[in-house]
PATI-742853 format. One record per residue (C-alpha): chain; x, z, y. Coordinates in steps of 0.5 Angstrom, whole numbers. Layout:
// PATI-742853
chain|x|z|y
A|X|Z|Y
...
//
This chain:
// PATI-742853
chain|x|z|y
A|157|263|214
A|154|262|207
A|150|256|203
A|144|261|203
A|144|260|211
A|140|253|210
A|136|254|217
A|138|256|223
A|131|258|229
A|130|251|232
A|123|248|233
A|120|242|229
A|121|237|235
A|129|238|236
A|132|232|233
A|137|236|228
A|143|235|224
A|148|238|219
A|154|243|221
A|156|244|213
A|149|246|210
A|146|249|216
A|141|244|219
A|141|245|227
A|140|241|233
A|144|235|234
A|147|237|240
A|150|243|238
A|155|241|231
A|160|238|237
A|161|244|240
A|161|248|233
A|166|243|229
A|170|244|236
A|170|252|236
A|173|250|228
A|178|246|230
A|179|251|235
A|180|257|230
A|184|254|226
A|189|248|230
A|196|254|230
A|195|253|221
A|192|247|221
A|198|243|218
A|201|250|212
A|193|250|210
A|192|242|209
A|198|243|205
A|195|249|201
A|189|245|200
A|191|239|198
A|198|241|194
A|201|236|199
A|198|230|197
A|195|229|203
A|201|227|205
A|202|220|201
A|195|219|202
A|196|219|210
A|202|214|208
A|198|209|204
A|194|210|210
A|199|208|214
A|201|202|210
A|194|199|210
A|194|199|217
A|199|192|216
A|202|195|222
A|208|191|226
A|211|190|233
A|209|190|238
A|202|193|236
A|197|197|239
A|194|203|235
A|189|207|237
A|190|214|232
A|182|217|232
A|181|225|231
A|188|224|230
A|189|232|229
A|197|234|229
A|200|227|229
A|201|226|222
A|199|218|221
A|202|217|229
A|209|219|227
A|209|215|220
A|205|209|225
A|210|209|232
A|216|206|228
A|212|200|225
A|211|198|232
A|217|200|236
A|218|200|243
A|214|193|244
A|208|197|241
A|204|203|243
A|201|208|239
A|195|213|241
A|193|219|239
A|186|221|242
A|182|227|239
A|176|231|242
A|179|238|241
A|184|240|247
A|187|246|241
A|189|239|236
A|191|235|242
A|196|240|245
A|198|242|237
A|199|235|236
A|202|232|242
A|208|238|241
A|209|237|234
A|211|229|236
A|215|231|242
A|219|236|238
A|221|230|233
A|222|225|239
A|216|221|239
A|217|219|247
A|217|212|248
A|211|209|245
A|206|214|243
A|200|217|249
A|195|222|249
A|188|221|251
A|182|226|250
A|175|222|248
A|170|223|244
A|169|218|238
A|163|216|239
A|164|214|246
A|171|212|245
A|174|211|253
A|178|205|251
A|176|197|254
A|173|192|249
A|178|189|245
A|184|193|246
A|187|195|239
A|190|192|233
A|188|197|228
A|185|204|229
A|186|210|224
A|182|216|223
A|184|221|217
A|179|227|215
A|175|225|221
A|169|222|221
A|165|227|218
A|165|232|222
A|161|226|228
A|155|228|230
A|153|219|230
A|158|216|225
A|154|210|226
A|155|211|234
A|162|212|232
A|164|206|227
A|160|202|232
A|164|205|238
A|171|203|234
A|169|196|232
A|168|195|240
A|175|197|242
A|178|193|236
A|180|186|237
A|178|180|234
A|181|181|227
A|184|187|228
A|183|193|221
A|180|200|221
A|183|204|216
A|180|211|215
A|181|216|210
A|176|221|208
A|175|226|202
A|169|222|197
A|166|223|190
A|169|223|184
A|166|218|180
A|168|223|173
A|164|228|173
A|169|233|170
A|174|232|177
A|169|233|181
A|167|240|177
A|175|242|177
A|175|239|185
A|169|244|187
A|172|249|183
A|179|249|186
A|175|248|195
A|172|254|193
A|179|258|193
A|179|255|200
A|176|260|205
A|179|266|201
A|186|262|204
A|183|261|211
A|182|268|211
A|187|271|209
A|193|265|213
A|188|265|219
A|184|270|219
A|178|265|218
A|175|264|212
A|169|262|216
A|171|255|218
A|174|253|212
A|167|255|209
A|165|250|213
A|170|244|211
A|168|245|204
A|161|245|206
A|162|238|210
A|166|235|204
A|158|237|200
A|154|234|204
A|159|227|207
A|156|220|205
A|160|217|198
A|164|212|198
A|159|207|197
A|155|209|202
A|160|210|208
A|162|203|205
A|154|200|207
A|155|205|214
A|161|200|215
A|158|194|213
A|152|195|218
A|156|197|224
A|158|189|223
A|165|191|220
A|166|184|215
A|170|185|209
A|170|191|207
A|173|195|201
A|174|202|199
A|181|205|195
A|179|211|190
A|184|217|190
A|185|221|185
A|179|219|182
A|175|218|189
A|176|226|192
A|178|222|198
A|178|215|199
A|181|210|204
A|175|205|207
A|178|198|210
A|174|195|215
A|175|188|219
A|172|186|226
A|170|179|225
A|175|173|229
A|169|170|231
//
């Protein structure tokens, strides 16, 4: 997979979208970003640490904390990969609470849902397998719904906002965290400088260099901060706000669904 690649062979009448800088059907990116995560779920967690220099984790943990989660909430953990943000929420709701990890991908759900069982993660946390553009939840179900490095990788991010705004009940929070821009251009010249490295360590960690080619590609081509906020914003979340981590190359967003 190269950025020379900018077109694959489909007709001009076919509804298209991006899967990295390759413009394709839309019906294709889901099965495409599935065979990625697919490729990659065994290493997932080593090449997160690697790619982020472990800062991922304190991320995840500021995630965790703005999500004012408390006892006896319900927390649905969207595009929730091996389980970090689940493991970090099920104690805040205890046993009176419930924390839902729900994932498209088969290969991420068993990762994660072996990684909290081997931690002991029992009593409080289910698994469901959805997609997060038709969530498979009732209306008003959950407190707060988290999603971390996910919702780049969603053929319809506004069918997806629109779909976790639905299952949120009356004053409940949408925290997500994705990568962003940086707003100094000289960080966003080093970050661009250091993802390049970043297929090279999936080749040779997973023996695939493709999909993290991808991922770097779907960082360029992700809405920024502001945009994704407006996105938000016009899906009916109020009160919305964005956080700038190191200087924006991730970002967490906040989103509230009105009480009325």
């Amino acid at each position: 997979m190269t950025s020379e690649n900018k077109n694959t062979d489909t007709s001009d009448d076919e509804e298209q979208t991006h899967f990295g800088f390759l413009n394709i059907p839309r019906g294709e990116k889901a099965g495409r970003v599935a065979s990625v995560f697919h490729s990659v779920a065994e290493r997932y967690d080593l090449m997160n640490d690697l790619m982020s220099l472990g800062t991922h984790r304190v991320m995840k943990q500021m995630t965790i904390e703005l999500t004012r989660a408390r006892r006896g909430h319900y927390i649905l953990d969207l595009a929730g990969g091996t389980g970090d943000l689940v493991a970090g929420l099920s104690p805040l709701v205890g046993k009176e609470g419930q924390v839902c990890l729900c994932d498209i991908n088969g290969s991420m759900l068993h990762k994660g849902r072996d990684n909290l069982l081997n931690r002991g993660f029992l009593d409080n946390v289910s698994y469901v397998q959805g997609d997060g553009e038709q969530l498979p939840f009732p209306a008003k179900t959950f407190n707060a719904i988290t999603i971390a490095f996910g919702i780049r990788n969603m053929t319809d991010m506004e069918s997806a906002l629109s779909a976790m705004l639905e299952c949120l009940q009356p004053g409940g929070r949408l925290v997500m965290l994705e990568f962003s821009k940086p707003e100094n251009p000289i960080v966003q010249r080093l970050f661009d400088g250091f993802s390049r490295f970043w297929p090279k360590a999936g080749k040779a960690i997973t023996g695939d260099g493709e999909s993290y080619q991808y991922l770097v590609e779907s960082i360029k081509m992700h809405p920024d901060q502001r945009a994704l906020a407006d996105m938000m914003q016009g899906a009916g979340f109020t009160r919305v706000k964005y956080h700038n981590l190191i200087n924006g190359v991730a970002a967490i967003h906040e989103g509230m669904r009105s009480r009325t």
